[in-house]
TINUTOR-156515 format. One record per atom (N, C-alpha, C, CB): residue in one letter; residue number from 1; x, y, z. Coordinates in steps of 0.001 Angstrom, whole numbers. Glycine has a CB too. Example, Ala and Ser with C-alpha at 12.3 -4.5 7.8 and 13.67 -1.06 7.14 Angstrom:
REM TINUTOR-156515
NODE type seq      px      py      pz
NODE    A   1   13190   -5690    7800
NODE    A   1   12300   -4500    7800
NODE    A   1   13200   -3300    7800
NODE    A   1   11308   -4473    9046
NODE    S   2   12850   -2250    7080
NODE    S   2   13670   -1060    7140
NODE    S   2   12900      30    7870
NODE    S   2   14084    -598    5725
END
This chain:
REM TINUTOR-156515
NODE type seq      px      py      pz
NODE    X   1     810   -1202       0
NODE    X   1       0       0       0
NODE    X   1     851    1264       0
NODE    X   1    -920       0    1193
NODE    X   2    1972    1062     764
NODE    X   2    2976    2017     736
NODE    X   2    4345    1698     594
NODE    X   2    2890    2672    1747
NODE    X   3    5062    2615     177
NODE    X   3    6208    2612    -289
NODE    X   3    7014    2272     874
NODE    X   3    6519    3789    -957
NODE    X   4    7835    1219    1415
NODE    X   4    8515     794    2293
NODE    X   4    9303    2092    2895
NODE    X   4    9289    -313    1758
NODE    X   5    9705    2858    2093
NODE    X   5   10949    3820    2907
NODE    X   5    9881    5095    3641
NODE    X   5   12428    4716    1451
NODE    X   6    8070    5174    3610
NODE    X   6    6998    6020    3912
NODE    X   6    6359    5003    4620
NODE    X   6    6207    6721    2750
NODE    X   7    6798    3858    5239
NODE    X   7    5624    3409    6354
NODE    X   7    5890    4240    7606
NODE    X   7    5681    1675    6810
NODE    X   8    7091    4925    7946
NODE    X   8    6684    5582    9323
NODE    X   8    5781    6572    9096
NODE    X   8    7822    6199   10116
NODE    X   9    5893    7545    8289
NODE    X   9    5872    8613    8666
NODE    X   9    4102    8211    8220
NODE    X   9    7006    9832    8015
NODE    X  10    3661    7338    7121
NODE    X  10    2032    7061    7272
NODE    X  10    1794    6736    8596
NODE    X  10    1421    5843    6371
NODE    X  11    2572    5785    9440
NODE    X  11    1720    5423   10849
NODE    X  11    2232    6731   11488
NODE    X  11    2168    3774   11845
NODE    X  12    2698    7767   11742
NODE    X  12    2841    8272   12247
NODE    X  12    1629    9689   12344
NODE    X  12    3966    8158   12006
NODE    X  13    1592    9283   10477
NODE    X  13      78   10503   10310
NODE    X  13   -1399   10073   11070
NODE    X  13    -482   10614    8376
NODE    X  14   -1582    8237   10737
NODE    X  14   -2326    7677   11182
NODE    X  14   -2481    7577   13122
NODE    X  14   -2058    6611   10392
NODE    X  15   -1538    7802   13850
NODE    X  15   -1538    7735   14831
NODE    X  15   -2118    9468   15031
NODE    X  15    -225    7092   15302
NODE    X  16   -1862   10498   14512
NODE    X  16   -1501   11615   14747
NODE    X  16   -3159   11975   14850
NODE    X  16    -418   12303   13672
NODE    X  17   -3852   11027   13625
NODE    X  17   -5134   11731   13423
NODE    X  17   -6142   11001   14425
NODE    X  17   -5642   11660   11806
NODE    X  18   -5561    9455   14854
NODE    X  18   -6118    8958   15766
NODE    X  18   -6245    9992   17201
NODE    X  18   -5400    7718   15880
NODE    X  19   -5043   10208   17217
NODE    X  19   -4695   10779   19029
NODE    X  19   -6188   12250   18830
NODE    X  19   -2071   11844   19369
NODE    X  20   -6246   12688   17988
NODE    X  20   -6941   14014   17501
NODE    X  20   -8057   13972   18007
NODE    X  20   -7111   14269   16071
NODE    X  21   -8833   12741   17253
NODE    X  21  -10597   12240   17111
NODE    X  21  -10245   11803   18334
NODE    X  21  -11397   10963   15817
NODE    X  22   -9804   11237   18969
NODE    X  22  -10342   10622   20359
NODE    X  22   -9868   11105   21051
NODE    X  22  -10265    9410   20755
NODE    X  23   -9677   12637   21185
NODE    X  23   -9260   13244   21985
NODE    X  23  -11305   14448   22293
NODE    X  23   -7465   13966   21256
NODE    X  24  -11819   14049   21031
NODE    X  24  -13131   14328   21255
NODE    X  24  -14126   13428   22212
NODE    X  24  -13612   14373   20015
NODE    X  25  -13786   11897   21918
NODE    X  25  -14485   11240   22567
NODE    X  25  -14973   11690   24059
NODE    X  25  -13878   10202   22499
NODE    X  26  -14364   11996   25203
NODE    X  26  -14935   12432   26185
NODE    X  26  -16118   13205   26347
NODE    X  26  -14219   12883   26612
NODE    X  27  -15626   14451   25216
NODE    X  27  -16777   15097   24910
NODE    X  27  -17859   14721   24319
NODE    X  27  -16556   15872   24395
NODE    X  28  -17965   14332   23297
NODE    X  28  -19161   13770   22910
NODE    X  28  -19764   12259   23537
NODE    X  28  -18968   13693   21494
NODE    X  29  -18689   11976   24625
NODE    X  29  -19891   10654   25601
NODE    X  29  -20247   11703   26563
NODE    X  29  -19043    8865   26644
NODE    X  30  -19638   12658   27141
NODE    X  30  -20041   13875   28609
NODE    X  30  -21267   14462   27382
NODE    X  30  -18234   15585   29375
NODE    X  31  -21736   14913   26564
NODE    X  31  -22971   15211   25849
NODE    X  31  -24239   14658   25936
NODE    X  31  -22771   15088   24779
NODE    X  32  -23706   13308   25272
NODE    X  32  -24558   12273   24975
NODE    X  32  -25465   11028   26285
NODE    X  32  -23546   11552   24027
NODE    X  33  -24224   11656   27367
NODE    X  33  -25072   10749   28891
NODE    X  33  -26025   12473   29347
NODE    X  33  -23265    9923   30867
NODE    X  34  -25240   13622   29209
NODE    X  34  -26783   14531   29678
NODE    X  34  -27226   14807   28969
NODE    X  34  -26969   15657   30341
NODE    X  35  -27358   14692   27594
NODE    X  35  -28831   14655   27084
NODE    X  35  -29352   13332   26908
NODE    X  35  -28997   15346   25766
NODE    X  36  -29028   12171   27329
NODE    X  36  -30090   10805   27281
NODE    X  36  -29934   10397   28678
NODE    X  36  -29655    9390   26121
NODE    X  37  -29023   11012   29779
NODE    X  37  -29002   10205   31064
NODE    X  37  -28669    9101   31367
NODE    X  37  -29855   10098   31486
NODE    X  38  -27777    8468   30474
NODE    X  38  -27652    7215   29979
NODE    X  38  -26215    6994   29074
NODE    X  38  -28955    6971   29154
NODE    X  39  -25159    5981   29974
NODE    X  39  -24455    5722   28629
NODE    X  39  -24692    4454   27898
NODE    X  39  -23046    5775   28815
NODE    X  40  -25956    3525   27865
NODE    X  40  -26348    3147   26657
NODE    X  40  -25731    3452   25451
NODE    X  40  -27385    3477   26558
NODE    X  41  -26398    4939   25009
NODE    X  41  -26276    5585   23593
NODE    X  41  -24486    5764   23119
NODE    X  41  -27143    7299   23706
NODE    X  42  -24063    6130   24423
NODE    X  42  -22533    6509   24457
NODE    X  42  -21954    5030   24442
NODE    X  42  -22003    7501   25931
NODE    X  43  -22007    3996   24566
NODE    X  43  -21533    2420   24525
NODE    X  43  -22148    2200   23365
NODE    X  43  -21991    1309   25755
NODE    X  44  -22867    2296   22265
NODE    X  44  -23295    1809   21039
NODE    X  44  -22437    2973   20303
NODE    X  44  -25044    1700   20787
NODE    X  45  -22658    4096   20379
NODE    X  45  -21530    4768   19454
NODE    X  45  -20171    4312   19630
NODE    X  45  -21448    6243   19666
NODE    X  46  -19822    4180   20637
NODE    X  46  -18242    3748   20713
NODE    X  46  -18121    2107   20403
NODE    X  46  -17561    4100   22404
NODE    X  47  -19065    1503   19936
NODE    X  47  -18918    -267   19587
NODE    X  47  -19263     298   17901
NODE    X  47  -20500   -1793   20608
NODE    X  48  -19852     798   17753
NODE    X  48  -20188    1525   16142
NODE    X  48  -18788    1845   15174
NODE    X  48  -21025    3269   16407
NODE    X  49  -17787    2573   16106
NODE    X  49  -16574    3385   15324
NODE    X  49  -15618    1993   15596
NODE    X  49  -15897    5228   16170
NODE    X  50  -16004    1437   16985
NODE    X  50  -14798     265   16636
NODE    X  50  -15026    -799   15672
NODE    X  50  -14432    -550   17861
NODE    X  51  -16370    -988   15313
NODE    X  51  -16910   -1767   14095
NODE    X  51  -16536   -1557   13057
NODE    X  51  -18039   -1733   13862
NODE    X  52  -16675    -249   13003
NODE    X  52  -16470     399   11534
NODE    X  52  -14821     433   10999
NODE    X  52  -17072    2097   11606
NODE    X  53  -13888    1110   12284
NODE    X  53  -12412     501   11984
NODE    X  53  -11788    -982   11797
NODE    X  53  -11719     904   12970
NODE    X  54  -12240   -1520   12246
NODE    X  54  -12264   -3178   12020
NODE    X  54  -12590   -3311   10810
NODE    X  54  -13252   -4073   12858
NODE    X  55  -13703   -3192   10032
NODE    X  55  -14326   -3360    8473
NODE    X  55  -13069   -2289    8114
NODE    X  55  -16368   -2761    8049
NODE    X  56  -13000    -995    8167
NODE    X  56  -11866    -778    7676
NODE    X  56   -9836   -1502    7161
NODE    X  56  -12046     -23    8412
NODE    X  57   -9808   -2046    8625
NODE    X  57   -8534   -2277    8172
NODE    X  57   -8703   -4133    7242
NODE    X  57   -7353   -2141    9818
NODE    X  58   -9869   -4362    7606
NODE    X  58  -10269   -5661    7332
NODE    X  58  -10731   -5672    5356
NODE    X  58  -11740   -6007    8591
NODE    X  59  -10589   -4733    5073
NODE    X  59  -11380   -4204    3424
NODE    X  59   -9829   -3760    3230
NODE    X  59  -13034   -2563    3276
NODE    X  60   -8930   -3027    3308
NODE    X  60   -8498   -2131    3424
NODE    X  60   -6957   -2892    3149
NODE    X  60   -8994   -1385    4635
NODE    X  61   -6332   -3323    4266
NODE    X  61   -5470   -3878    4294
NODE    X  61   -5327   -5140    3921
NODE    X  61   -5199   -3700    5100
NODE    X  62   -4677   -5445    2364
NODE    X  62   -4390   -6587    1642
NODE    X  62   -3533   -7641    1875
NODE    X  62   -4092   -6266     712
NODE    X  63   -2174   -6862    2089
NODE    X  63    -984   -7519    2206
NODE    X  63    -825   -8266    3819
NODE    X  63     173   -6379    1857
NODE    X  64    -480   -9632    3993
NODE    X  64      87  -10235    5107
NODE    X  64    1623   -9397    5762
NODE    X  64     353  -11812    4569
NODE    X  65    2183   -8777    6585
NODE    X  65    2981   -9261    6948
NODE    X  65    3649  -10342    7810
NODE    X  65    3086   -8693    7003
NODE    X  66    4550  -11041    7366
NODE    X  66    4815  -12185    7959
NODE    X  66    6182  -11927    9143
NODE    X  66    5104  -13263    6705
END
């Protein structure tokens, strides 16, 4: 997928944008329990994005490394 001598600096973008978005998460579960009173809603969104990254690297990523 990438050019061997650009795998850091991709995981490094990939980590970079990770640390970013889930640096929201607090906030939007502290939202989502006072306006439903409930983290129900906040435990199905966060099983939702880990679903969805899973189908991601699972579609996504071709190559074995061995």
């Amino acid at each position: 997928m990438v050019a061997e001598h650009k795998v850091a600096s991709v995981a490094a973008i990939q980590n970079f944008g990770s640390f970013v978005f889930a640096s929201f998460a607090p906030i939007v579960t502290g939202w989502v329990v006072d306006t439903t009173h409930s983290f129900n809603l906040a435990l199905v969104i966060a099983a939702g994005v880990t679903f969805a990254g899973a189908l991601c690297y699972f579609f996504i990523v071709k190559t074995r490394i061995d």
